[in-house]
PDB file of N, CA, C and O in Angstrom:
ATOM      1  N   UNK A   1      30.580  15.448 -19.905  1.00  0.00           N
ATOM      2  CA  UNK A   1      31.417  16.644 -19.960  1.00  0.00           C
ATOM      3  C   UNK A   1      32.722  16.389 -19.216  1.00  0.00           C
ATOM      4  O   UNK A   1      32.817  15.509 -18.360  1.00  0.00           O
ATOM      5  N   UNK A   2      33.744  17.205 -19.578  1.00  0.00           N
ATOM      6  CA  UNK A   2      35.233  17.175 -18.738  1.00  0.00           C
ATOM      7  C   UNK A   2      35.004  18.316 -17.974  1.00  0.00           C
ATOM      8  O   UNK A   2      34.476  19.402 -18.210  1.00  0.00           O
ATOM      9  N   UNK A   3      35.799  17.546 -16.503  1.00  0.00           N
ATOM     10  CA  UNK A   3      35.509  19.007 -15.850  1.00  0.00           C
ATOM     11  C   UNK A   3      36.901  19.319 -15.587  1.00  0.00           C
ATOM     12  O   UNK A   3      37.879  18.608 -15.817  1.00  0.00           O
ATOM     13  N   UNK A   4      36.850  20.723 -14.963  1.00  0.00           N
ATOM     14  CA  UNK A   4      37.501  21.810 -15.527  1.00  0.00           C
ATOM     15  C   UNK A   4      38.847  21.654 -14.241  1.00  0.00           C
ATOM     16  O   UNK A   4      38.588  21.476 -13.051  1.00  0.00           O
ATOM     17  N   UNK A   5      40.328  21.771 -14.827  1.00  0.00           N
ATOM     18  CA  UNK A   5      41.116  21.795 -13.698  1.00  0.00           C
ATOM     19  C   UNK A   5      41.286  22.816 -13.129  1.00  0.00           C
ATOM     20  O   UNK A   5      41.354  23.930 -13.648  1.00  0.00           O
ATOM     21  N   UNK A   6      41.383  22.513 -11.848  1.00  0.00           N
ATOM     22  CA  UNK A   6      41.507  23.925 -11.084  1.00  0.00           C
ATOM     23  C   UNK A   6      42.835  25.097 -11.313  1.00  0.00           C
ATOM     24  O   UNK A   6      44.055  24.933 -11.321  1.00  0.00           O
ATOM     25  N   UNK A   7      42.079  26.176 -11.470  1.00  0.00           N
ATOM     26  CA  UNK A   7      43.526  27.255 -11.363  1.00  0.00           C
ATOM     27  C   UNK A   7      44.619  27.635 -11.525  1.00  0.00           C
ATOM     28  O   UNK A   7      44.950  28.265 -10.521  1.00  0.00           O
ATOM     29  N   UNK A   8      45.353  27.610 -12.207  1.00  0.00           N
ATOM     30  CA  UNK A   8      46.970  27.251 -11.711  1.00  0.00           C
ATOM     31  C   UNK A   8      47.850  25.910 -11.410  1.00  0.00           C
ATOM     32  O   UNK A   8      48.942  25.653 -10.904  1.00  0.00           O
ATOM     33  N   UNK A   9      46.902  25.289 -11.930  1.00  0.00           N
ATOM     34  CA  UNK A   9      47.619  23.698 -11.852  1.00  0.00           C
ATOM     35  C   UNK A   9      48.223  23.265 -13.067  1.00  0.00           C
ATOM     36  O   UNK A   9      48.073  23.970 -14.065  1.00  0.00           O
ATOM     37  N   UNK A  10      49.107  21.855 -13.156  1.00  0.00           N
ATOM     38  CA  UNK A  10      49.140  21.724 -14.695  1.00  0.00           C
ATOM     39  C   UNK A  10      49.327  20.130 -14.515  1.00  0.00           C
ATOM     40  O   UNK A  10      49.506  19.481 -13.484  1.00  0.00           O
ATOM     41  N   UNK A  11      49.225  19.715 -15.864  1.00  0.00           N
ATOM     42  CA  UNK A  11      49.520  18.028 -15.808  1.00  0.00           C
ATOM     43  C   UNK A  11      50.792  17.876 -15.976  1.00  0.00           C
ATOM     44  O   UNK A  11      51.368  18.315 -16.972  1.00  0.00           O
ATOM     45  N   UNK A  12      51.482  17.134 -14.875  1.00  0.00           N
ATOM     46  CA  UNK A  12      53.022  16.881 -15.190  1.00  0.00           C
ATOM     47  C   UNK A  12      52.632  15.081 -15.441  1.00  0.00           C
ATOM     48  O   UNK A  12      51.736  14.339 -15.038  1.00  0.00           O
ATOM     49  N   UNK A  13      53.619  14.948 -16.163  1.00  0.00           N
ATOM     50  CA  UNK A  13      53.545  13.875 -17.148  1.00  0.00           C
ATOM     51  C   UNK A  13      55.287  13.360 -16.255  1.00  0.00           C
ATOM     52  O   UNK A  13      56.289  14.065 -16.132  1.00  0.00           O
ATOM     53  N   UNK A  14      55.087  12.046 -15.822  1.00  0.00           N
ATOM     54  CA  UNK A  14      56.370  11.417 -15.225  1.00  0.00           C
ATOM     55  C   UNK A  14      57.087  10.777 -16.025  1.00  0.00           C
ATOM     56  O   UNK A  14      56.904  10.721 -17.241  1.00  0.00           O
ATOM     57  N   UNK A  15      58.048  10.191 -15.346  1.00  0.00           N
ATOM     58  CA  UNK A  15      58.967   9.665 -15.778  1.00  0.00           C
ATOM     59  C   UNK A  15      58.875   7.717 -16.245  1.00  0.00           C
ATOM     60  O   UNK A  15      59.307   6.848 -17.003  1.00  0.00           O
ATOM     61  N   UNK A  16      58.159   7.945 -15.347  1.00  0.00           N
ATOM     62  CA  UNK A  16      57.599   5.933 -14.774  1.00  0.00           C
ATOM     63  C   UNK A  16      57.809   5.439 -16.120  1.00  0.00           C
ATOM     64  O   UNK A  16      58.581   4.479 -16.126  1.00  0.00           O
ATOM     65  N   UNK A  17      57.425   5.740 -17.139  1.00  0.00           N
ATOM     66  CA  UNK A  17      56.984   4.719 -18.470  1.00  0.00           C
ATOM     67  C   UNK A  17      57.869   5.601 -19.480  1.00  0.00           C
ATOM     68  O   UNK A  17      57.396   5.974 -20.553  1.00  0.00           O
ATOM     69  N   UNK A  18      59.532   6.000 -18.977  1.00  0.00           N
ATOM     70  CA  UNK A  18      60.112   6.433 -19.905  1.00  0.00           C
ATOM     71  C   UNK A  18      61.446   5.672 -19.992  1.00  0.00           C
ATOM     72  O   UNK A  18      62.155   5.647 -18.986  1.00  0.00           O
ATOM     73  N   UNK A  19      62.004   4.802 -21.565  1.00  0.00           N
ATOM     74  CA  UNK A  19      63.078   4.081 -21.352  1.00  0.00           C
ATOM     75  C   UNK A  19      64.514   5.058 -21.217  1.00  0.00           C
ATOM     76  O   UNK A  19      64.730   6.060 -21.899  1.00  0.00           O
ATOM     77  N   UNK A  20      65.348   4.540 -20.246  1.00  0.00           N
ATOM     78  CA  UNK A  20      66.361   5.350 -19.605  1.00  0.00           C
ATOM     79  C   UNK A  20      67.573   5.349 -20.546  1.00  0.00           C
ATOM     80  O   UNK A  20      68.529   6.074 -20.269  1.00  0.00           O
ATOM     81  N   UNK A  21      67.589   4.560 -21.667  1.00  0.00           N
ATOM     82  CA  UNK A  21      68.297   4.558 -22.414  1.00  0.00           C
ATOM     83  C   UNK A  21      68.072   5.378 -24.009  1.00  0.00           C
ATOM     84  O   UNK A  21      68.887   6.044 -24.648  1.00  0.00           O
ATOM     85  N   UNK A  22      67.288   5.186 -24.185  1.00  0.00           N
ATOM     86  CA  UNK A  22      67.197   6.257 -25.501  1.00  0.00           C
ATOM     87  C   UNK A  22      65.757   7.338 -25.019  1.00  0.00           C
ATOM     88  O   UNK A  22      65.396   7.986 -26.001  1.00  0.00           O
ATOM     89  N   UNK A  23      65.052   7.587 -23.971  1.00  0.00           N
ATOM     90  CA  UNK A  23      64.187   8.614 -23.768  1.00  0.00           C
ATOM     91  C   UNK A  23      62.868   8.858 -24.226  1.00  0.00           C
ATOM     92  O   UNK A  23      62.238   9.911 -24.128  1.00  0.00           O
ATOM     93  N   UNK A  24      62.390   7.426 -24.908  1.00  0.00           N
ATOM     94  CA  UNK A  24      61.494   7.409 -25.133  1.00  0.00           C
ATOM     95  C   UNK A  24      60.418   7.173 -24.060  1.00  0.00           C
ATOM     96  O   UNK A  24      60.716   6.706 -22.961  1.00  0.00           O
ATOM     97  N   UNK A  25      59.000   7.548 -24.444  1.00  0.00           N
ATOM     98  CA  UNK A  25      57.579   7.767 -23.589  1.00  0.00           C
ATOM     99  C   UNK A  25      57.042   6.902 -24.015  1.00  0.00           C
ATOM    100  O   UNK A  25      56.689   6.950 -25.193  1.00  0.00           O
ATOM    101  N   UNK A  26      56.722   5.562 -23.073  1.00  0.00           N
ATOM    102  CA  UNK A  26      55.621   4.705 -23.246  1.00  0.00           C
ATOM    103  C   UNK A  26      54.300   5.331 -22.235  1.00  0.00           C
ATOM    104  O   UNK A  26      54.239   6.112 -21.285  1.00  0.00           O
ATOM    105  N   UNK A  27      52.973   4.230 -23.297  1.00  0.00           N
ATOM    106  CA  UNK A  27      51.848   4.435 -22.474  1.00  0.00           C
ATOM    107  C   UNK A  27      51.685   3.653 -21.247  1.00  0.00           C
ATOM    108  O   UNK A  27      51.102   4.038 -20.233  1.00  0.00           O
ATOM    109  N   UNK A  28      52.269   2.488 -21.436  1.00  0.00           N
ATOM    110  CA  UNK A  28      52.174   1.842 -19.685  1.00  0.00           C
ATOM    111  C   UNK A  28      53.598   0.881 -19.927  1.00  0.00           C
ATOM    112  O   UNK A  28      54.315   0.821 -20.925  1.00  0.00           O
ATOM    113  N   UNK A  29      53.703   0.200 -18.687  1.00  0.00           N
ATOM    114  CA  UNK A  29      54.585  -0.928 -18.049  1.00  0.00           C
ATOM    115  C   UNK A  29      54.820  -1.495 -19.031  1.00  0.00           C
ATOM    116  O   UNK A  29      55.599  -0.953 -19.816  1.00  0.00           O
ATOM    117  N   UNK A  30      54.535  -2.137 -19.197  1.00  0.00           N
ATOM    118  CA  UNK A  30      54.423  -3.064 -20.149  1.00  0.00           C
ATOM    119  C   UNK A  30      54.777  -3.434 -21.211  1.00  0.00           C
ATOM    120  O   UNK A  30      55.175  -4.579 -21.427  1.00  0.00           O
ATOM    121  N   UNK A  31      54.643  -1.980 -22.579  1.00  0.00           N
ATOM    122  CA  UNK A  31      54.788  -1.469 -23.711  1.00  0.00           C
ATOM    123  C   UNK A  31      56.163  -1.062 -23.313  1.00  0.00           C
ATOM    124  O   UNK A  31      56.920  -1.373 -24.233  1.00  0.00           O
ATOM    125  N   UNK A  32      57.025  -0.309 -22.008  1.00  0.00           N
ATOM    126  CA  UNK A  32      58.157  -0.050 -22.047  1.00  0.00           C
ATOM    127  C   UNK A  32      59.025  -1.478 -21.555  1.00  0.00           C
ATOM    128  O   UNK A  32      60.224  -1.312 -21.782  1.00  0.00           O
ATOM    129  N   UNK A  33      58.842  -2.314 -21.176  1.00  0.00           N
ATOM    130  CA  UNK A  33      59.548  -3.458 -20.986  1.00  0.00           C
ATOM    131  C   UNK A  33      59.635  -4.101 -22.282  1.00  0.00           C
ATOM    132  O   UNK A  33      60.780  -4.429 -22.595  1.00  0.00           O
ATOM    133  N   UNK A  34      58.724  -4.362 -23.109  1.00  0.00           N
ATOM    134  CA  UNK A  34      59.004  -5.071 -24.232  1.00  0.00           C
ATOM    135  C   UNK A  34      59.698  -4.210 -25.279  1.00  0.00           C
ATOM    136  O   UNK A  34      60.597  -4.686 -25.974  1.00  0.00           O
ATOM    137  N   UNK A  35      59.263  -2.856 -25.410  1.00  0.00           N
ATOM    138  CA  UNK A  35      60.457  -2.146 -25.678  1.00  0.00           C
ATOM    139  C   UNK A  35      61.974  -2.274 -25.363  1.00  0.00           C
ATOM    140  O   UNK A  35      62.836  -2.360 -26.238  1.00  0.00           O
ATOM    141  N   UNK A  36      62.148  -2.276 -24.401  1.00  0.00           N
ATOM    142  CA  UNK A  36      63.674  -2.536 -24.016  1.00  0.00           C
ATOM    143  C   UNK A  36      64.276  -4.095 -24.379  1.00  0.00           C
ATOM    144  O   UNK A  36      65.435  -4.374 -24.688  1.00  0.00           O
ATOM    145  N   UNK A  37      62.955  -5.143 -24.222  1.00  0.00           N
ATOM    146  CA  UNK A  37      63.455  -6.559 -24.752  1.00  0.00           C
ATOM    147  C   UNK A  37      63.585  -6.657 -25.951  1.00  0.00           C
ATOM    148  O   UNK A  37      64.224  -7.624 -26.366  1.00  0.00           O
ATOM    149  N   UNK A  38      63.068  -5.765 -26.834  1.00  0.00           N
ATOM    150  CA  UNK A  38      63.615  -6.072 -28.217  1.00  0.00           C
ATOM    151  C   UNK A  38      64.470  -4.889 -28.524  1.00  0.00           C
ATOM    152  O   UNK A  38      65.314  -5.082 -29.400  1.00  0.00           O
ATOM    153  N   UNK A  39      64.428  -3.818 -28.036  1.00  0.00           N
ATOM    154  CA  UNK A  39      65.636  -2.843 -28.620  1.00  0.00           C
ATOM    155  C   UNK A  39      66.841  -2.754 -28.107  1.00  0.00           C
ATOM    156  O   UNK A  39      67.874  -2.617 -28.762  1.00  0.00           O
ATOM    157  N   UNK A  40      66.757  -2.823 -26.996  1.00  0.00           N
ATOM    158  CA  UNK A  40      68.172  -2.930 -26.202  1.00  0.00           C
ATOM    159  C   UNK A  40      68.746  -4.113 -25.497  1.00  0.00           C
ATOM    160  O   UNK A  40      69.696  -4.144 -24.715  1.00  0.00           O
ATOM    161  N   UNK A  41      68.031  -5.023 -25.900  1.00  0.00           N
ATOM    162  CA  UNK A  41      68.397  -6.638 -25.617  1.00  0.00           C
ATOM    163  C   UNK A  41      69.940  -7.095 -26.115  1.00  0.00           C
ATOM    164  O   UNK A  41      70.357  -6.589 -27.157  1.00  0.00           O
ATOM    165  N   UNK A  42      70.740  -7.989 -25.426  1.00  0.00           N
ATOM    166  CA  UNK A  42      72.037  -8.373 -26.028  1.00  0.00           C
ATOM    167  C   UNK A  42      71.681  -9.532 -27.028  1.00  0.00           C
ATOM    168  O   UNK A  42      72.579 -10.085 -27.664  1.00  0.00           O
ATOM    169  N   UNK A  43      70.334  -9.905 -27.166  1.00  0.00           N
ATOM    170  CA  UNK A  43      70.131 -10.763 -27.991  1.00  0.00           C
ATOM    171  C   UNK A  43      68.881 -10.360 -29.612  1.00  0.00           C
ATOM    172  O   UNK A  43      68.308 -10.988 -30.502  1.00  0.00           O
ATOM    173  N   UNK A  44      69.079  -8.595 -29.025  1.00  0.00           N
ATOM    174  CA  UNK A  44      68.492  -7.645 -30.685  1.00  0.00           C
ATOM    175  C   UNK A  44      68.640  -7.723 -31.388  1.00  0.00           C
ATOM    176  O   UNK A  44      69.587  -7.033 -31.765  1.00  0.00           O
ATOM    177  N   UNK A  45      67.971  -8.590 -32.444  1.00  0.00           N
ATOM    178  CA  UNK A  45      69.008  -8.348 -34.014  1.00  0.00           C
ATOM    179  C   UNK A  45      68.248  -7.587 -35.253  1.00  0.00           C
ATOM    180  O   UNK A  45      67.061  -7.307 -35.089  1.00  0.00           O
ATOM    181  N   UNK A  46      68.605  -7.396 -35.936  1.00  0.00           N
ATOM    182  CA  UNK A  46      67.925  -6.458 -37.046  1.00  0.00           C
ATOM    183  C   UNK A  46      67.064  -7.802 -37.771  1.00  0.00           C
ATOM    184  O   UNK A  46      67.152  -9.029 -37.733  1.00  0.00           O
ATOM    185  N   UNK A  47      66.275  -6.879 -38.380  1.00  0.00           N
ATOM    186  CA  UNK A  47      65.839  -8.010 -39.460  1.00  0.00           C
ATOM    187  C   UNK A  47      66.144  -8.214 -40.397  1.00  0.00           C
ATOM    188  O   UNK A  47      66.987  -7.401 -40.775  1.00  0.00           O
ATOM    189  N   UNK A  48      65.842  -9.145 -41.288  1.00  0.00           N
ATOM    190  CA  UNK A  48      66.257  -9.791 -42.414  1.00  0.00           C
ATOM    191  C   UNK A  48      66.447  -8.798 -43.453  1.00  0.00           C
ATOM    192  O   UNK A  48      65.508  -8.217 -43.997  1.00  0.00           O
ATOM    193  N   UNK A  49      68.236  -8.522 -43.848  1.00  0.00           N
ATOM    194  CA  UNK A  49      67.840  -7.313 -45.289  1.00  0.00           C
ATOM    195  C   UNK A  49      68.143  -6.430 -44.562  1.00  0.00           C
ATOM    196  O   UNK A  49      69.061  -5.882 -45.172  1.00  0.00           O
ATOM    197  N   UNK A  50      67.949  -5.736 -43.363  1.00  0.00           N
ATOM    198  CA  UNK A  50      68.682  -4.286 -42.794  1.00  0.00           C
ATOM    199  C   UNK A  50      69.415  -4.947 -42.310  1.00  0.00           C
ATOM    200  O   UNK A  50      69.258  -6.112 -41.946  1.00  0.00           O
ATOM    201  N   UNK A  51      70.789  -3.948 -42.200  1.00  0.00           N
ATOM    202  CA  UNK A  51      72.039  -3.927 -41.586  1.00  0.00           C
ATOM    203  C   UNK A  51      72.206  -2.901 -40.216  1.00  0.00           C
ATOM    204  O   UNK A  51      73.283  -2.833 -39.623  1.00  0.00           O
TER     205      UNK A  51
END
């Protein structure tokens, strides 16, 4: 069973695993670093056929 949160509380959800450049929410470390190495890298390129 889940147990029950107390009262008047709520889940705040941080910032930690959010990229600072376009605002996206990763699930951990990790997933947002390689995010940023391929999207916002000076060495990003599209793929083959998109412009």
């Amino acid at each position: 069973m889940f147990a029950a949160s107390a009262p008047g509380t709520k889940t705040v959800k941080t910032n930690k695993d959010r990229c600072k450049l376009c605002g996206r929410d990763f699930a951990s470390a990790e997933e947002l670093s390689t995010h940023n190495r391929l999207e916002h890298s000076a060495n990003a390129y599209s793929p083959a056929g998109v412009a």
